[in-house]
TORKOL-4160 file (C-alpha; in steps of 0.2 Angstrom, whole numbers, padded with zeros to 4 digits, m for minus):
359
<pt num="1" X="0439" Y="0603" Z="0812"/>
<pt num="2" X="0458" Y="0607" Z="0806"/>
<pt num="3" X="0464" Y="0605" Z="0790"/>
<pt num="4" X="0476" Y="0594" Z="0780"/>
<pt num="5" X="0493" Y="0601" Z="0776"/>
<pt num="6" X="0490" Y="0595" Z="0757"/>
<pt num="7" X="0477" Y="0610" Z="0758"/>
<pt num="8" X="0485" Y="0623" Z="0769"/>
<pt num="9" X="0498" Y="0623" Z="0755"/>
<pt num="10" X="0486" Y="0625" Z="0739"/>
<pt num="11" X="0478" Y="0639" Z="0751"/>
<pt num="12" X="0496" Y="0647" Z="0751"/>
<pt num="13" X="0497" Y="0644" Z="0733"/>
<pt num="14" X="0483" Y="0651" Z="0728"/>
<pt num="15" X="0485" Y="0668" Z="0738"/>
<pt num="16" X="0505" Y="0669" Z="0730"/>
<pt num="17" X="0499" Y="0667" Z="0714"/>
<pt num="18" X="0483" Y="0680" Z="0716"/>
<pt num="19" X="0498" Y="0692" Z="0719"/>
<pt num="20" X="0510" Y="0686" Z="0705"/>
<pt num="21" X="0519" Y="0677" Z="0715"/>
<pt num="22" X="0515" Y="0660" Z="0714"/>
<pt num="23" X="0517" Y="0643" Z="0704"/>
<pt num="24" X="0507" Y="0630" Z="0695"/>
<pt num="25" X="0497" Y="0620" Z="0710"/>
<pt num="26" X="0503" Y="0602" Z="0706"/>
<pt num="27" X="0491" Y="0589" Z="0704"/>
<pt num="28" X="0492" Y="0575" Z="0719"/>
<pt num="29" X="0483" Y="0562" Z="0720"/>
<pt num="30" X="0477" Y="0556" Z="0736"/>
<pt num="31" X="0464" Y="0545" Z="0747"/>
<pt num="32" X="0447" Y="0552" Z="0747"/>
<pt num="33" X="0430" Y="0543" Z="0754"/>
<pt num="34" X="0413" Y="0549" Z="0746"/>
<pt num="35" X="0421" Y="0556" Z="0732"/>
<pt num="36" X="0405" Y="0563" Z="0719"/>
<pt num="37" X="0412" Y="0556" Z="0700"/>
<pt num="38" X="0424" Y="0544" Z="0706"/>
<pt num="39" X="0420" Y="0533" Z="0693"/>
<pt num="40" X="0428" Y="0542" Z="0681"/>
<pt num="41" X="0445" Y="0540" Z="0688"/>
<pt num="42" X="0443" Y="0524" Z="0680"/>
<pt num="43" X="0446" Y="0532" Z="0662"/>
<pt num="44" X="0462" Y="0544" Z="0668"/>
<pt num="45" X="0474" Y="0528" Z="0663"/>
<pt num="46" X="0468" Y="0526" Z="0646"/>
<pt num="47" X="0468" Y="0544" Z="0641"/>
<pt num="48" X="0485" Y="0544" Z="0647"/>
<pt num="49" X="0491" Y="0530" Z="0636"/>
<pt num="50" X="0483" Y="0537" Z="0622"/>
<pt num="51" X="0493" Y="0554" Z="0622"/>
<pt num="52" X="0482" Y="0567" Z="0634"/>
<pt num="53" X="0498" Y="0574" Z="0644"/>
<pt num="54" X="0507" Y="0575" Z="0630"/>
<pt num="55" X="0499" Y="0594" Z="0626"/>
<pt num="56" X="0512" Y="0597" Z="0640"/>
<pt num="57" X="0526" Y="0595" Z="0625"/>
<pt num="58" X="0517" Y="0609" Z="0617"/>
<pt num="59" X="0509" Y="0622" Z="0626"/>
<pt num="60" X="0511" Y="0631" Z="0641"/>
<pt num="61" X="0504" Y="0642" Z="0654"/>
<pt num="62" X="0512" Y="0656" Z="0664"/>
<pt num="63" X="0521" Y="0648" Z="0679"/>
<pt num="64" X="0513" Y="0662" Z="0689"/>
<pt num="65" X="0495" Y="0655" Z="0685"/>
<pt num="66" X="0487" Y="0643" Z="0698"/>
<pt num="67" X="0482" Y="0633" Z="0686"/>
<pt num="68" X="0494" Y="0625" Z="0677"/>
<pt num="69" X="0491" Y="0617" Z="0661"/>
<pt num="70" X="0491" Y="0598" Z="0668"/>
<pt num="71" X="0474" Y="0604" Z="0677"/>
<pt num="72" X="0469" Y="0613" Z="0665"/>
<pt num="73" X="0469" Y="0597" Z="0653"/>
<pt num="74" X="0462" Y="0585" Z="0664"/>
<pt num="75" X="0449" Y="0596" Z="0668"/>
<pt num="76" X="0444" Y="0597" Z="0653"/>
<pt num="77" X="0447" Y="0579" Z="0650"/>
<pt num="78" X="0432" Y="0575" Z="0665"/>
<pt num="79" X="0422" Y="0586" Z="0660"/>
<pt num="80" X="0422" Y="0578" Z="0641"/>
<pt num="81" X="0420" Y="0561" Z="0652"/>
<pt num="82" X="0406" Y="0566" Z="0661"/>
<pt num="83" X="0397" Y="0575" Z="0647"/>
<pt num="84" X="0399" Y="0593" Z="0653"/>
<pt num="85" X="0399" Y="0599" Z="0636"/>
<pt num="86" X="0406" Y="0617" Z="0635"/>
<pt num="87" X="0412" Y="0630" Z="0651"/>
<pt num="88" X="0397" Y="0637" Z="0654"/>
<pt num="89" X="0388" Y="0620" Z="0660"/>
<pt num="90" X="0402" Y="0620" Z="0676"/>
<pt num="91" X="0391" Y="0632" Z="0682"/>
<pt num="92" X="0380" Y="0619" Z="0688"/>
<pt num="93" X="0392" Y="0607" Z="0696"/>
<pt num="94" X="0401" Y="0608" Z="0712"/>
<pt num="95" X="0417" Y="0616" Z="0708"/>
<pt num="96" X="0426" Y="0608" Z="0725"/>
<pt num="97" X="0421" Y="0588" Z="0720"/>
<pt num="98" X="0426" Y="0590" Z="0700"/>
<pt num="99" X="0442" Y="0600" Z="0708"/>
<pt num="100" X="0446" Y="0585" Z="0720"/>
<pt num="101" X="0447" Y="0574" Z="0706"/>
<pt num="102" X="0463" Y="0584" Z="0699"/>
<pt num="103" X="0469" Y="0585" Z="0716"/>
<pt num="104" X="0464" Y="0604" Z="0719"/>
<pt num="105" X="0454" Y="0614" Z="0732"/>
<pt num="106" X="0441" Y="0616" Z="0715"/>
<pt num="107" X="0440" Y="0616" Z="0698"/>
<pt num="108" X="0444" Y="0633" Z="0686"/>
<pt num="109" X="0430" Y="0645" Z="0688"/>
<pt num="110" X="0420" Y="0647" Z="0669"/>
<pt num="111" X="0428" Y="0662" Z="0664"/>
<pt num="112" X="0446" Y="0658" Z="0671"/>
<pt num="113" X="0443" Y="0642" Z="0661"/>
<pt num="114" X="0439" Y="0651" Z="0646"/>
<pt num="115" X="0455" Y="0661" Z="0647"/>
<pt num="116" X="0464" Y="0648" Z="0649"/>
<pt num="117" X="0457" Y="0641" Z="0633"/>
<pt num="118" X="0460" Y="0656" Z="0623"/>
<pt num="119" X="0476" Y="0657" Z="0629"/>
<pt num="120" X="0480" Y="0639" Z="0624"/>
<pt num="121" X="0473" Y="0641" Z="0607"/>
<pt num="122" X="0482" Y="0658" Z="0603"/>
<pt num="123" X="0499" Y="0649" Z="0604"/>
<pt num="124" X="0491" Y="0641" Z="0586"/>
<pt num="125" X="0501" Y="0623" Z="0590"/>
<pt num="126" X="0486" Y="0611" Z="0590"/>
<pt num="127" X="0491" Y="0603" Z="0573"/>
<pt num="128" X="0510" Y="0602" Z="0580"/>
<pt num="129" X="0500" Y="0591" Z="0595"/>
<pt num="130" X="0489" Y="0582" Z="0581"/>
<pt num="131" X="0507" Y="0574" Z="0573"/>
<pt num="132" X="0513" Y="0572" Z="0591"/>
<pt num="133" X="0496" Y="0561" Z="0595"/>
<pt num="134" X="0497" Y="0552" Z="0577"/>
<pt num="135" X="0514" Y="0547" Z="0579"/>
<pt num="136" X="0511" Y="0540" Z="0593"/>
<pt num="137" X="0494" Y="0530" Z="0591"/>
<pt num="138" X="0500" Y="0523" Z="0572"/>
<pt num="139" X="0518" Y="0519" Z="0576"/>
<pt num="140" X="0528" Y="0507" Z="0565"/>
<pt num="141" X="0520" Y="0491" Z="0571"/>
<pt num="142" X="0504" Y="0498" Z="0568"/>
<pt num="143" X="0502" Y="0507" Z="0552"/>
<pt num="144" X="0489" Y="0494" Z="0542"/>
<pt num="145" X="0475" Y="0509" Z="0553"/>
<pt num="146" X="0481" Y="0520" Z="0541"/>
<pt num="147" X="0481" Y="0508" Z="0526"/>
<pt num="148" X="0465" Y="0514" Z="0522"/>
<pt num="149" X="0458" Y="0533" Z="0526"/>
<pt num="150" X="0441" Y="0539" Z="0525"/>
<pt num="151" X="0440" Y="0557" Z="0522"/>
<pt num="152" X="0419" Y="0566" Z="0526"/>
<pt num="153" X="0414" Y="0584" Z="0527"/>
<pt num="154" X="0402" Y="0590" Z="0541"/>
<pt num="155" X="0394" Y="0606" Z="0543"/>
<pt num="156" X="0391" Y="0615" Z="0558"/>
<pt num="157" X="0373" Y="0629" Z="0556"/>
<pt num="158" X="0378" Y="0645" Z="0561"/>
<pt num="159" X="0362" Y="0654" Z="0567"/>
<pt num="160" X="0369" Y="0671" Z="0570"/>
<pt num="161" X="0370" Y="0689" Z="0561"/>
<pt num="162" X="0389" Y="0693" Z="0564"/>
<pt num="163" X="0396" Y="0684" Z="0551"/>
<pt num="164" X="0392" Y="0682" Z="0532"/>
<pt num="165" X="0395" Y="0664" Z="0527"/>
<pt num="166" X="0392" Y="0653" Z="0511"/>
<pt num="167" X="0377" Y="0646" Z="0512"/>
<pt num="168" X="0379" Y="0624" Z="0510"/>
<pt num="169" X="0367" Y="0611" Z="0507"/>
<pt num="170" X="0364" Y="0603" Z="0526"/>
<pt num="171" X="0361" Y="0585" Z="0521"/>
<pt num="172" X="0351" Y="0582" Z="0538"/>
<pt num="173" X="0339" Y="0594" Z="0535"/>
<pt num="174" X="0340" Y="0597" Z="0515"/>
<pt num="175" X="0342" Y="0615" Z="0516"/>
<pt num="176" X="0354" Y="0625" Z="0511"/>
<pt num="177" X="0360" Y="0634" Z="0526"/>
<pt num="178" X="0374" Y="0648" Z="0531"/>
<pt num="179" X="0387" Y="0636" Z="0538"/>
<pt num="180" X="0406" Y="0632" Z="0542"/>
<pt num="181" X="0412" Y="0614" Z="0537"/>
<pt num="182" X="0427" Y="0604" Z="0543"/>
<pt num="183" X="0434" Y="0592" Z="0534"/>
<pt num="184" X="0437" Y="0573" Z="0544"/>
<pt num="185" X="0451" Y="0559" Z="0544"/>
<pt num="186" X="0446" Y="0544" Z="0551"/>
<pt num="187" X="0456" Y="0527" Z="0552"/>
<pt num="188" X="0452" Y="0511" Z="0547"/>
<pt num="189" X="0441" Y="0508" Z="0562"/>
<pt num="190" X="0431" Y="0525" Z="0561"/>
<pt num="191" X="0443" Y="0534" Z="0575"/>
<pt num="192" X="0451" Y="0551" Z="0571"/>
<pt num="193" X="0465" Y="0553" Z="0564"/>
<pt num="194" X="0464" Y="0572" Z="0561"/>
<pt num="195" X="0452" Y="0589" Z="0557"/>
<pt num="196" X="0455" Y="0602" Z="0542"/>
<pt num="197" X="0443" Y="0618" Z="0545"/>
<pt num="198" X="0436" Y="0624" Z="0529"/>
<pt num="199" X="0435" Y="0645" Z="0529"/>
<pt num="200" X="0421" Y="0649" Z="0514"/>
<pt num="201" X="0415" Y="0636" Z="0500"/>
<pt num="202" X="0431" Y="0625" Z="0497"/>
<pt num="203" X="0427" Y="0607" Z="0487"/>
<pt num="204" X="0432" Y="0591" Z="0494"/>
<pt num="205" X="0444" Y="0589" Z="0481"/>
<pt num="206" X="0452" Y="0607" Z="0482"/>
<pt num="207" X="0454" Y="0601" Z="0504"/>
<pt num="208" X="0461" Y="0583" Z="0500"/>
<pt num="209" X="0474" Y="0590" Z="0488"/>
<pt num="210" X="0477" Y="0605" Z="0493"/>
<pt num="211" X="0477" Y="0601" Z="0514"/>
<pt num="212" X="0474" Y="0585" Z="0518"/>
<pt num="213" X="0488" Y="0577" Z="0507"/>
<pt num="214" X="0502" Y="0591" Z="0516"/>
<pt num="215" X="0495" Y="0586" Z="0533"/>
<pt num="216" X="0496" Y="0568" Z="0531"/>
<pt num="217" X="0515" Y="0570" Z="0525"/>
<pt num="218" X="0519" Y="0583" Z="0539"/>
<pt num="219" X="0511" Y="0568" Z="0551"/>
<pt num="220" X="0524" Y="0555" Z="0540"/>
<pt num="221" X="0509" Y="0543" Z="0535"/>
<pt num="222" X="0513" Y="0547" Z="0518"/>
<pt num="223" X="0531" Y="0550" Z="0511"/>
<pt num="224" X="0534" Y="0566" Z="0499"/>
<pt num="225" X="0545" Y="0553" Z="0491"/>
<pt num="226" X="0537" Y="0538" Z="0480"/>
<pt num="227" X="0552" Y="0534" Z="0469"/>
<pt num="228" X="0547" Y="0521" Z="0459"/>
<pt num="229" X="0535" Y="0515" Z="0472"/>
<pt num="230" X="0519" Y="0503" Z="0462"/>
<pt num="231" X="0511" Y="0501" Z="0477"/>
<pt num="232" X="0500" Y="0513" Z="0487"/>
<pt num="233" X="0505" Y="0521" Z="0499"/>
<pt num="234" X="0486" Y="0526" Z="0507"/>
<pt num="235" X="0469" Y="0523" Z="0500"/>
<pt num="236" X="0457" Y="0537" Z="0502"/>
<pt num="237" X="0438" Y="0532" Z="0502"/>
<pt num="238" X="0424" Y="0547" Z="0501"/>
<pt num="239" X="0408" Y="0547" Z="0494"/>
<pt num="240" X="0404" Y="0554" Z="0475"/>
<pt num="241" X="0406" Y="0572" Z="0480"/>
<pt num="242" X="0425" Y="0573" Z="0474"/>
<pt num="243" X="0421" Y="0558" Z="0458"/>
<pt num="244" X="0435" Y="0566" Z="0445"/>
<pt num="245" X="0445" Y="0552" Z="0437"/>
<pt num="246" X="0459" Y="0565" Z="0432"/>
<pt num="247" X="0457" Y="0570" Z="0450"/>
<pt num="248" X="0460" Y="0549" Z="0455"/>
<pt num="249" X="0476" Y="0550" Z="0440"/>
<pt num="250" X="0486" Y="0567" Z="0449"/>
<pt num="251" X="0485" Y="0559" Z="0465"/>
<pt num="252" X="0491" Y="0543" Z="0458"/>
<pt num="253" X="0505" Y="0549" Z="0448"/>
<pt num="254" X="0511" Y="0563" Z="0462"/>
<pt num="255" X="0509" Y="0553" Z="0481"/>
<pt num="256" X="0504" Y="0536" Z="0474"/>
<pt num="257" X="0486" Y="0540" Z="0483"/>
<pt num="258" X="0473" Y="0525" Z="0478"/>
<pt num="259" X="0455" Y="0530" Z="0479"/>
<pt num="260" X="0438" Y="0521" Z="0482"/>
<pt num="261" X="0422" Y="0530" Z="0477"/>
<pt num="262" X="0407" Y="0529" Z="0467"/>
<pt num="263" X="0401" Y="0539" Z="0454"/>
<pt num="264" X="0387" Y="0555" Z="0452"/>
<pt num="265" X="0374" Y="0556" Z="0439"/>
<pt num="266" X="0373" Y="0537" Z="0437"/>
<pt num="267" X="0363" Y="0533" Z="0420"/>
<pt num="268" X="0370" Y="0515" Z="0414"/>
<pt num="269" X="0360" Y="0505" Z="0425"/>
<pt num="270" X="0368" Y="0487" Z="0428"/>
<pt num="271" X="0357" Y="0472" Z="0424"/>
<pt num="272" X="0350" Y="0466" Z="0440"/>
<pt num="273" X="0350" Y="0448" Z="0434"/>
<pt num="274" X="0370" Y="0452" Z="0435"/>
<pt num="275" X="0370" Y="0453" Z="0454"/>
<pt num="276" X="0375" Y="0439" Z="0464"/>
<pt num="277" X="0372" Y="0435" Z="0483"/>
<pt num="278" X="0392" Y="0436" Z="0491"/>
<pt num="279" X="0399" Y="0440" Z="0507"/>
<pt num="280" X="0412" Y="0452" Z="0511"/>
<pt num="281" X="0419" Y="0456" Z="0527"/>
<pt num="282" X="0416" Y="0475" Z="0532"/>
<pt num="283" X="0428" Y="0478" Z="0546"/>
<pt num="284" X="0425" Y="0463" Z="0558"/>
<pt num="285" X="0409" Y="0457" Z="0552"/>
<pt num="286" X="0404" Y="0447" Z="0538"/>
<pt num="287" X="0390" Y="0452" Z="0529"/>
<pt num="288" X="0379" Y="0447" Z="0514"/>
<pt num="289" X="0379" Y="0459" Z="0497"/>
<pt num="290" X="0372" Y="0458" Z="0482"/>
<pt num="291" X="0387" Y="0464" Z="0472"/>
<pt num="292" X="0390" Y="0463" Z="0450"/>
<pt num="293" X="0408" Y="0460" Z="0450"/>
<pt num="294" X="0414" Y="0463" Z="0431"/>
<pt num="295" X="0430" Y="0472" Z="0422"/>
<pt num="296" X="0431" Y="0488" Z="0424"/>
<pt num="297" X="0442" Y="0504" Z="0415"/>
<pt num="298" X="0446" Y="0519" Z="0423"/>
<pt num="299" X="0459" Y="0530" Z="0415"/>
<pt num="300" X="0466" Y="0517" Z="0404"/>
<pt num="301" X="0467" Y="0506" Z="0420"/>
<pt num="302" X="0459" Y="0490" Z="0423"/>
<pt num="303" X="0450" Y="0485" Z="0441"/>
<pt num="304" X="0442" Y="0469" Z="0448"/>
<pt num="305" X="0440" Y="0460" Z="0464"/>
<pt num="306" X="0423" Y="0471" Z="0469"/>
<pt num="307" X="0422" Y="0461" Z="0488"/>
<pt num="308" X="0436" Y="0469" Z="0495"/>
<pt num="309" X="0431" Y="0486" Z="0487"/>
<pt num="310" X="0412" Y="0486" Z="0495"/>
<pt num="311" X="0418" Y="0480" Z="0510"/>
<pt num="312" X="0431" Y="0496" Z="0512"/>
<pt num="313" X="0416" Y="0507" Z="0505"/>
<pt num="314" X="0402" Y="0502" Z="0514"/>
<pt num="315" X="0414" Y="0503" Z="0532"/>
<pt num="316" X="0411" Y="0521" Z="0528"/>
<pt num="317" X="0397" Y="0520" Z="0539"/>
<pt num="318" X="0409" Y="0518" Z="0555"/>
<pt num="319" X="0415" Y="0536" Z="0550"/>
<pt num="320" X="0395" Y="0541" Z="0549"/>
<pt num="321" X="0394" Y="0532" Z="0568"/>
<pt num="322" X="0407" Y="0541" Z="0574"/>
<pt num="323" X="0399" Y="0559" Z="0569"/>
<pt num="324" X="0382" Y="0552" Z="0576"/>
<pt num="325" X="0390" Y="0549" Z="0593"/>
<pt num="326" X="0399" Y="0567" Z="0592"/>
<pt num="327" X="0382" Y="0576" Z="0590"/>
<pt num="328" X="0371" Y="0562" Z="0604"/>
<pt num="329" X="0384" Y="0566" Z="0615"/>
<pt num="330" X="0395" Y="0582" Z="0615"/>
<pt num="331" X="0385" Y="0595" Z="0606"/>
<pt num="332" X="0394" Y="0591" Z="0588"/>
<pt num="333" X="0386" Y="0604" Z="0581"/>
<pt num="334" X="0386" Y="0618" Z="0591"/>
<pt num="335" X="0397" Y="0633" Z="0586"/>
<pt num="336" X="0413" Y="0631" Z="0600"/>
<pt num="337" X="0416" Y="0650" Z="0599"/>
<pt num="338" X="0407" Y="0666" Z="0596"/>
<pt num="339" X="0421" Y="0679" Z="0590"/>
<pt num="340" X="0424" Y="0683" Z="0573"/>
<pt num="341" X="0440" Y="0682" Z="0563"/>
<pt num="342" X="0446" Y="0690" Z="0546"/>
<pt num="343" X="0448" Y="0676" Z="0532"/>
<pt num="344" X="0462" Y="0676" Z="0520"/>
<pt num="345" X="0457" Y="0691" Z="0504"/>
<pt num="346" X="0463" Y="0679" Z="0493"/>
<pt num="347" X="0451" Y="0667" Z="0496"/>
<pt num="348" X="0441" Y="0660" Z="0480"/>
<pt num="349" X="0421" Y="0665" Z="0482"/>
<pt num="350" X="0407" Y="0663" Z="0471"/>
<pt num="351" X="0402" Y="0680" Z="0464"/>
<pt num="352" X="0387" Y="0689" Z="0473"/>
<pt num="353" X="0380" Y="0695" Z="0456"/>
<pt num="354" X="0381" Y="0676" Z="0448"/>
<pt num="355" X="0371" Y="0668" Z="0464"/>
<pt num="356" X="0357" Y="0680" Z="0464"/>
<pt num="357" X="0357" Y="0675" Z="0448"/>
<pt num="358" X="0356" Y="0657" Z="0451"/>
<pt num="359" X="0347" Y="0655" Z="0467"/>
């Protein structure tokens, strides 16, 4: 049975580049029959529109590798699609079928995959691609997304012995447990908008002032700038964990940053006769609250209007979904890498002495 000249030539390219010799194999796509995951070609035009090739603006891969970094991204992108959730898993799939849905002889093998990852990631340009992808989904025309952010903390268990972590309270399980957290951006609609890694035991309010705030001016969905700007140019919405009104004031006065929360340690209990039966629209839905809408003062300002405020709180819950379908469905929680790094010395940390004391 001869073969095609399409893979007499990836044959050729693969032995040029085993000596150095070669170049990136490009991705061509052809007519196949029987072809195992097909189906998921049916995703490949809406990743593109939404930004997937444009990690070709910002990384790169030797020219002598094989596997250039267009493969190396839609690979990844299948197997995202097809819930293969980390490298090793490819282990149990047919490397030739995945590898002729990017056009290839067959798929990287685990550990050149993993190379190919490290490699990537050392080049330390994934927030430079973040701004890239955010300029592109909230363009101009379609800013109102990011009218209203929602900022959430997750933590990820580390089971292991190699590193010494803060111990954090896992909300899921009501443990405090040694962990790593990662602080979440999501839009309007629940989608991502962007990730900040916490190192040790940082607050909420230390990461939105401190790094979030920077991020979304490096990402131009705020401006350094507010003039005499009165009107805001985000609203943030988290839960109690970062309830400071002087907190609510800086941000105000320095980015012109409105927030939405609720308060901790809650003692003045409204009169219940007070609530009345209202609807308020959360995202596309209407839905039936019971909601005490008086004058309130914060920091010398007064607020009203409660219906649109609950309905902004309570879409919180679209950012909760979207962490629900992150753990169903791609291992949310699992720890992506097992190496250990060095953290900055400067770093902030509760004395040892003080928690054995505490604890």
């Amino acid at each position: 049975m001869g073969q095609s000249v399409n893979s007499i030539a990836k044959e050729e390219e693969g032995t040029l580049c085993s000596l150095g010799k070669g170049v990136h194999a490009p991705p061509v796509f052809e007519e196949s029959k029987a072809l195992c995951g097909a189906g998921l070609l049916f995703m490949l035009p809406s990743l593109l529109a939404q930004g997937l090739l444009k990690a070709k603006e910002v990384f790169h891969l030797p020219s002598s590798h094989y596997y250039g970094l267009e493969s190396v991204v839609l690979t990844l992108a299948f197997m995202t699609l097809a819930r293969i959730k980390n490298p090793e898993q490819l282990k149990q799939c047919k490397p030739g079928e995945i590898g002729r849905l990017i056009d290839l002889d067959r798929i990287p093998e685990v550990r050149c995959l993993r190379e190919k990852i490290k490699f990537i990631s050392e080049q330390q340009r994934s927030v430079h691609f973040n701004n890239l992808l955010i300029n592109q989904w909230y363009h101009e025309d379609n800013r109102e997304d990011t009218g209203f952010l929602y900022v959430d903390g997750h933590v990820r268990i580390y089971y292991g012995y190699k590193a010494n972590l803060p111990s954090k309270f896992v909300s899921r399980q009501k443990l405090c447990l040694s962990a790593t957290s990662e602080f979440w951006v999501n839009d309007a609609k629940g989608m991502p908008v962007m990730m900040v890694m916490g190192e040790l035991s940082e607050k909420l309010q230390t990461v939105i002032e401190h790094q979030i705030i920077p991020r979304l001016m490096e990402a131009k969905l705020i401006s350094a700038d507010i003039g005499h700007q009165q009107e805001p140019q985000c609203t943030l919405v988290f839960d109690r964990e970062a309830y400071e009104p002087a907190f609510f004031q800086r941000l105000w006065e320095k980015y012109r940053v409105a927030i939405i929360t609720y308060r901790k340690n809650v003692r003045d209990q409204w009169n219940k006769e007070r609530f009345e039966s209202i609807d308020v629209q959360v995202l596309n839905h209407i839905i039936n609250m019971d909601l005490c809408e008086q004058d309130t003062e914060l920091g010398g300002c007064w607020m009203r209007e409660i219906r649109q405020v609950a309905g902004r709180m309570f879409a919180r819950w679209s950012q909760e979904n979207f962490f629900r379908y992150l753990i169903q469905d791609y291992d949310f929680d699992k720890m992506i890498s097992f190496g250990v790094e060095t953290i900055d010395m400067e770093k902030t940390v509760v004395n040892p002495q003080y928690r054995k004391l505490t604890y």
